[in-house]
C-alpha positions in Angstrom: -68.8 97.3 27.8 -71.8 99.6 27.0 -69.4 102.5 27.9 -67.4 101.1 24.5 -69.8 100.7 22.3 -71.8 104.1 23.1 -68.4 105.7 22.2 -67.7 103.3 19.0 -71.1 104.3 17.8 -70.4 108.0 18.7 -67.3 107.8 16.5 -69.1 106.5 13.5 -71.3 109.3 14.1 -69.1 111.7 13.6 -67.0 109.7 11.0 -69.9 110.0 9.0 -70.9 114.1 9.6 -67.5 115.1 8.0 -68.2 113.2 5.0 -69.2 115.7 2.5 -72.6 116.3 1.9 -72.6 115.9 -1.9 -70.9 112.6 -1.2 -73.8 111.6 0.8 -76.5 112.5 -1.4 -74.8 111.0 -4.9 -74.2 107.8 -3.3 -77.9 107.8 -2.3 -78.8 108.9 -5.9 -77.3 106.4 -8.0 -80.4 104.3 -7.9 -80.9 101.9 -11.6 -83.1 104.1 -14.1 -86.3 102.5 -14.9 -86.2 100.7 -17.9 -88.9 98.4 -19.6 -88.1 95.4 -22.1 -89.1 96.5 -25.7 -87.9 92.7 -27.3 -86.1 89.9 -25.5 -83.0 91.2 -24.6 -83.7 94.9 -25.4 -84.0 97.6 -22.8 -85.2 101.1 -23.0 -85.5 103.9 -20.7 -88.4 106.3 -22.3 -87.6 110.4 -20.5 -89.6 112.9 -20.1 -90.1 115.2 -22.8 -88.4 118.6 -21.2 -85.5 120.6 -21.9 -82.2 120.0 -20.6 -81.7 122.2 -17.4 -80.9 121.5 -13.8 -84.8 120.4 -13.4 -84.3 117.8 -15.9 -81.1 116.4 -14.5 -80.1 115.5 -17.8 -82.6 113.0 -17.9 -84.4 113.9 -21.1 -83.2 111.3 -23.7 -84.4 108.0 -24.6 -81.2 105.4 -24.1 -81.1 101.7 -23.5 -78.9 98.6 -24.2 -79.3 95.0 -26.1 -78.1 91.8 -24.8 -76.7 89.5 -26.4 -75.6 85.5 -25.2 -71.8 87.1 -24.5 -71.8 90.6 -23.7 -73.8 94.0 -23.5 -74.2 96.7 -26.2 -75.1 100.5 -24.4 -76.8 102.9 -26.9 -76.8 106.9 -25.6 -75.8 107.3 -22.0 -77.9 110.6 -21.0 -77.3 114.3 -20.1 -75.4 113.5 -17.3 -72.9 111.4 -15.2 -75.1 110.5 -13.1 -77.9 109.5 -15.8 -75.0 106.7 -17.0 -74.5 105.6 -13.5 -77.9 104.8 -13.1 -78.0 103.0 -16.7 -75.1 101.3 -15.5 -77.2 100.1 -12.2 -79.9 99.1 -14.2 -77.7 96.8 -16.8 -76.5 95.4 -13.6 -79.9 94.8 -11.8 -80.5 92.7 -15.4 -77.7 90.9 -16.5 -74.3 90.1 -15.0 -72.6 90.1 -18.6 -69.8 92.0 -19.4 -70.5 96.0 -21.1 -68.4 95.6 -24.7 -69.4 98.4 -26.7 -71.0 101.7 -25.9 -73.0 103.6 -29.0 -73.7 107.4 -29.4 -76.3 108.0 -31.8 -74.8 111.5 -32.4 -73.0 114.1 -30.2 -75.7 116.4 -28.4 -75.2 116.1 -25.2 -78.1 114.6 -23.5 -77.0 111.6 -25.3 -73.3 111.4 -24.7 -72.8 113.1 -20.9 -73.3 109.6 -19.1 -70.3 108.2 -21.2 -68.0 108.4 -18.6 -70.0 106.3 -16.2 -69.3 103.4 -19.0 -65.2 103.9 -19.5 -63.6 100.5 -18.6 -60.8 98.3 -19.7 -62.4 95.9 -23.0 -65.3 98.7 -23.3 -64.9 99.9 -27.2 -67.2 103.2 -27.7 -68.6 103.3 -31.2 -69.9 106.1 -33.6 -70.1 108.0 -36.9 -66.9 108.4 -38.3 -67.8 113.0 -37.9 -68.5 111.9 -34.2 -64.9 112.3 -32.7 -64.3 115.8 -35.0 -67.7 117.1 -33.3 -66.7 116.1 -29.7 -63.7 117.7 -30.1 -65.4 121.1 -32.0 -68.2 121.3 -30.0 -67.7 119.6 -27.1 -66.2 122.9 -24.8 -69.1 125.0 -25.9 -71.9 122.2 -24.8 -69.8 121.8 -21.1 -69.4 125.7 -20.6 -73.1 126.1 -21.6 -74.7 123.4 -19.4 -72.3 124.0 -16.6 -74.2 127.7 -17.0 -77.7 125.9 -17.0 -77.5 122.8 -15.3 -75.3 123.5 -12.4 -71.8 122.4 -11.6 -73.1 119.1 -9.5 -74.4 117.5 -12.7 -71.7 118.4 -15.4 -68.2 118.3 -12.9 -68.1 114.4 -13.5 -68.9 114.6 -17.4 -66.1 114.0 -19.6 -66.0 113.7 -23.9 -65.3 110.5 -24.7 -64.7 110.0 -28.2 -65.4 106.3 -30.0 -62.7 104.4 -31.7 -64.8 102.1 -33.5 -66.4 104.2 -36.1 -68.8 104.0 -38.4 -68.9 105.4 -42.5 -71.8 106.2 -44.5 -70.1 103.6 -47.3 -70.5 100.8 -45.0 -72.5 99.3 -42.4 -71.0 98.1 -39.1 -72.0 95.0 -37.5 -71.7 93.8 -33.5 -72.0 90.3 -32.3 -73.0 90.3 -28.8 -73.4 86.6 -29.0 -75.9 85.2 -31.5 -77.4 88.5 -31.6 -75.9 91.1 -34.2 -76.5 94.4 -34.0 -76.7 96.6 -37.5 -75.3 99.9 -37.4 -75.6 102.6 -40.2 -74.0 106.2 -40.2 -76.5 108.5 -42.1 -75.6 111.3 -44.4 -76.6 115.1 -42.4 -80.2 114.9 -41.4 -80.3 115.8 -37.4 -76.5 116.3 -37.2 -73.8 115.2 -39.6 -72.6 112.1 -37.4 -76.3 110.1 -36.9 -75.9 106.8 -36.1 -78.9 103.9 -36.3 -78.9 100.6 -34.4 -80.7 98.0 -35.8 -80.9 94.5 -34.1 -81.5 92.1 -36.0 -82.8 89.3 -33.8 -85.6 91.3 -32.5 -86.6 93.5 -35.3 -85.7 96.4 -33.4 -84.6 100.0 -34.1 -82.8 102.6 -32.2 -83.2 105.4 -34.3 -81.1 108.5 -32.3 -83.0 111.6 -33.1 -83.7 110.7 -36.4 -87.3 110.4 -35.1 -88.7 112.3 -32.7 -92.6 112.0 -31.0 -94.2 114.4 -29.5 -90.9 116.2 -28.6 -91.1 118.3 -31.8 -88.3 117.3 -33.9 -84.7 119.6 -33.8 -82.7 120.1 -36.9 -79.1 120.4 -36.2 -77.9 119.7 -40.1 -80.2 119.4 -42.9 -84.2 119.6 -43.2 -83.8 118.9 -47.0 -81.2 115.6 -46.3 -83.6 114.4 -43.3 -86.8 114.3 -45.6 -84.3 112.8 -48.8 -83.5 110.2 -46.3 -86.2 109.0 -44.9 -87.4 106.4 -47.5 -83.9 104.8 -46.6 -84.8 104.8 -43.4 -88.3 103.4 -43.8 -87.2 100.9 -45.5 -85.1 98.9 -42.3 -86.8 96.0 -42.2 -87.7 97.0 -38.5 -90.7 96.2 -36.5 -90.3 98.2 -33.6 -88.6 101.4 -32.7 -87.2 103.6 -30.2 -87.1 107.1 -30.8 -84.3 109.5 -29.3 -87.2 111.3 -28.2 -90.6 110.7 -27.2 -93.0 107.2 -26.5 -90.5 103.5 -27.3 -91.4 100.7 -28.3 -93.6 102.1 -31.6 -94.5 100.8 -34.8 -92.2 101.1 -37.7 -92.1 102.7 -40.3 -95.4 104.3 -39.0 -93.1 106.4 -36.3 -91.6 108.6 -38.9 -95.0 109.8 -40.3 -95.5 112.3 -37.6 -91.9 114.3 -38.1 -92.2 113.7 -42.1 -95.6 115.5 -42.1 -94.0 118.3 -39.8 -90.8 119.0 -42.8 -93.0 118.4 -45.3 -95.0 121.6 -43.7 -92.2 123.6 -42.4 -90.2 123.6 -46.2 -93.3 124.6 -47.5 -93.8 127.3 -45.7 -90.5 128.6 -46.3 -90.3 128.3 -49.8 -93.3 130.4 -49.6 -91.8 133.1 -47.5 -88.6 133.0 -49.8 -90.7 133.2 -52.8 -92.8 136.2 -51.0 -89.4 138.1 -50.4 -90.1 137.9 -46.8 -87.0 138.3 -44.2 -85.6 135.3 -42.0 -87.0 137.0 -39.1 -90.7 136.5 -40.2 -90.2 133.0 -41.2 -88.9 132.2 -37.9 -92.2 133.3 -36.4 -94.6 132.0 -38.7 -93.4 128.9 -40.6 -95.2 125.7 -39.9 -97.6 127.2 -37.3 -100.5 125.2 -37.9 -98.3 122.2 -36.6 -98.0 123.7 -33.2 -100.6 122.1 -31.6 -98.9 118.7 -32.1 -96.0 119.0 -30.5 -94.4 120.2 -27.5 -91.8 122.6 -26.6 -92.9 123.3 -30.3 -92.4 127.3 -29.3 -88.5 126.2 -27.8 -87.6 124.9 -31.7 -89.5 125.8 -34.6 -88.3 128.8 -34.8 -84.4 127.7 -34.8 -85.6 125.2 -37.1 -87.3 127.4 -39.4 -83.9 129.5 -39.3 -82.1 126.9 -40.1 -84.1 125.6 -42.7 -84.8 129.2 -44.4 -80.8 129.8 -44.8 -80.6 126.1 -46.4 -83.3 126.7 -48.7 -82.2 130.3 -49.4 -79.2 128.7 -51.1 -80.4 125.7 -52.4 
């Protein structure tokens, strides 16, 4: 009899060695990402503020979900499949309701890569009505980029995965979870040209995307003169919380825009100065909004594409 079972054992030995390795490991890596409570019912996961390489894992957006009395709303899935998976775990280590709608706040990647992880029969993904043209426009460059930065282990599972509930800048969208409704408003260009906010209106609580950003210094992907034009809009959601795309959750609102408005305010500025000077894009680039560098990081990674950005809007203003 011990003559068996040394041998059974032995087999499941080696059953297990030609497993591949990769297989291994990603099983023992889909562990639930740590996420706190912000409000009854609503979860966050704050990253860390870093760039989005193979160090990172795609872990370097804030994403969370609401839950309502009948179902689950996710909002952002992360910079990689593996980021949703873990989401996904950590939905499941809180609530056994069913996942109805997934949200992207806009189309850069470290916010829609985990969407696969979520794809499911009676799972509706939502977004701004530009969202699916963006995917589709953009969506190649951002795989054969990452794939380049990130490593073939962390984007070979990612797949664009575009909403069919969308969401116009003429009218709001609203999601009953179950006696809790979720507000969603599709912003004019400010960050990109398909931001999406989630308000929840139970709770007093704001998912903003990456139209606010702390500490990680904000990115402008649109419009620097339509993101500060905005912004008393956006003040003005009756919100008491937020959660930033980027940077501490769970802050005060309106006070979490102050930071980023002070930062445009300075960068425009500066630029119309160099414009009116006569001076190239090149030096504005270098030396527009300097004196805000010491509040925020990777500050040396952005302002200058921001102030390139923002110079050739201005320019033609």
């Amino acid at each position: 009899m011990a003559k068996h079972l040394t041998l059974l054992v032995m087999l499941a030995l080696a059953a297990s060695m030609v497993l591949p390795r990769h297989a291994l490991c990603e099983a023992a890596a889909i562990t639930p990402l740590p996420v706190r409570e912000i409000a009854p019912g609503v979860y966050a996961h704050q990253a860390p503020v870093t760039e989005m390489n193979a160090a990172s894992g795609g872990d370097i957006a804030n994403i969370g979900f609401i839950v309502g009395d009948d179902a689950v709303a996710v909002i952002d899935t992360g910079g990689a499949l593996i980021i949703g998976e873990r989401l996904k775990k950590a939905i499941e280590a809180v609530t056994s309701k069913p996942i109805r709608y997934v949200i992207n706040t806009h189309e850069h990647p470290d916010h829609i890569f985990g969407n696969a992880a979520f794809v499911a029969p009676g799972v509706t993904f939502v977004g701004h009505r530009n969202l699916p043209r963006e995917m589709a426009q953009r969506g190649p460059e951002y795989l054969a980029t990452f794939r380049r930065t990130m490593g073939e282990d962390l984007i070979k599972g990612v797949k664009l995965v575009p909403p069919t509930l969308l969401v116009g800048t003429d009218k709001d969208v609203y999601l009953d979870l179950g006696h809790r409704v979720l507000d969603l408003r599709a912003w004019p260009p400010m960050h990109t040209d398909c931001d999406v906010t989630i308000f929840d209106e139970k709770t007093a609580t704001l998912f903003t995307g990456d139209l606010v950003f702390l500490q990680h210094v904000p990115v402008i992907d649109a419009s620097v003169l339509g993101w500060l034009k905005a912004m008393p809009a956006l003040a003005k959601i009756p919100a008491k919380l937020a959660i930033p795309g980027h940077g501490a959750i769970g802050v005060d609102w309106p006070q979490a825009l102050a930071a980023e408005k002070t930062y445009f305010t300075k960068l425009t500025q500066d630029l119309r100065g160099f414009l009116a000077q006569g001076a190239d894009i090149n030096t504005a680039a270098k030396k527009a909004a300097q004196s805000e560098a010491g509040k925020w990081q990777l500050f040396w990674v952005y302002n200058p594409r921001n102030a390139t950005a923002g110079y050739a809007e201005i320019e033609w203003q």
